[in-house]
C-alpha positions in Angstrom: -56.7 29.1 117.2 -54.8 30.8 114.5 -51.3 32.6 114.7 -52.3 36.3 113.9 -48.8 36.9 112.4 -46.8 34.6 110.3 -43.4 33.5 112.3 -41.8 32.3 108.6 -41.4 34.6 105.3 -44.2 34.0 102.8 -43.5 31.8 99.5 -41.5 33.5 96.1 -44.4 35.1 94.6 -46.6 33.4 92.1 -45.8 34.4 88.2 -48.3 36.5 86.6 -49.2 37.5 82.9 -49.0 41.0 82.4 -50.6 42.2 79.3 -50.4 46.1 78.9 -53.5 47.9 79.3 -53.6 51.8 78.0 -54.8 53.5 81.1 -54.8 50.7 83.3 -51.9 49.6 86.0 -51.9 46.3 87.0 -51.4 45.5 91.0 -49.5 42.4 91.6 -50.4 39.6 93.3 -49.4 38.9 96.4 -49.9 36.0 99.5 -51.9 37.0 102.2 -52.1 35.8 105.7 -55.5 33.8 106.2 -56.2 31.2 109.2 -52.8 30.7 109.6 -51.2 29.9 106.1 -50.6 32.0 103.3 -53.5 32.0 100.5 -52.4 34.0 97.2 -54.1 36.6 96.0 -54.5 37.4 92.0 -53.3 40.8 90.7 -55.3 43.0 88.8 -56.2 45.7 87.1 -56.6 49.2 88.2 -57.7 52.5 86.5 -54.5 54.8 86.2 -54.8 58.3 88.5 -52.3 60.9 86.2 -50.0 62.2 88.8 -50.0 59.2 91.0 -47.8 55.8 91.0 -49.2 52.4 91.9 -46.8 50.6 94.9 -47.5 47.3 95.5 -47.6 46.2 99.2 -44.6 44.2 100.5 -44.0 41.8 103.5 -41.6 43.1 106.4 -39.6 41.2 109.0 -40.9 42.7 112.5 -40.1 41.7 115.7 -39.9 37.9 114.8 -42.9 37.8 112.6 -43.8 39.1 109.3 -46.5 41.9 108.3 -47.7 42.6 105.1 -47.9 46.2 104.0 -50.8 46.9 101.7 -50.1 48.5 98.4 -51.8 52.0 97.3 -51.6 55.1 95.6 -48.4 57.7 95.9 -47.7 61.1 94.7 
């Protein structure tokens, strides 16, 4: 059985190449929690919406384990 929730912090993120993309934003890779150790996931690309701004997700300390808020669109 696998931990649902990490009890340590994930790794430094991994370095990315960022090339700028007219009307594109890129998301940033992150690691994600999968059967019990962290598995990195790629950035990418996204179309821009005008009016909003891209946030990546984060990890938190909670309660002794860590949670990973997913990224999205704000106004």
């Amino acid at each position: 059985m696998f931990a649902r929730w990490p009890g340590e912090p994930p790794p430094a993120p991994r370095e990315e190449v960022v090339v700028v993309r007219p009307g594109y934003v890129h998301t940033h890779g992150y690691y994600r929690w999968h059967r019990g150790h962290y598995a990195w996931v790629r950035g990418h690309y996204v179309r821009e919406r005008p009016g909003w701004v891209w946030r990546d997700g984060a990890w938190q300390s909670r309660d002794g384990h860590w949670e990973y808020r997913r990224g999205g669109w704000h106004r």
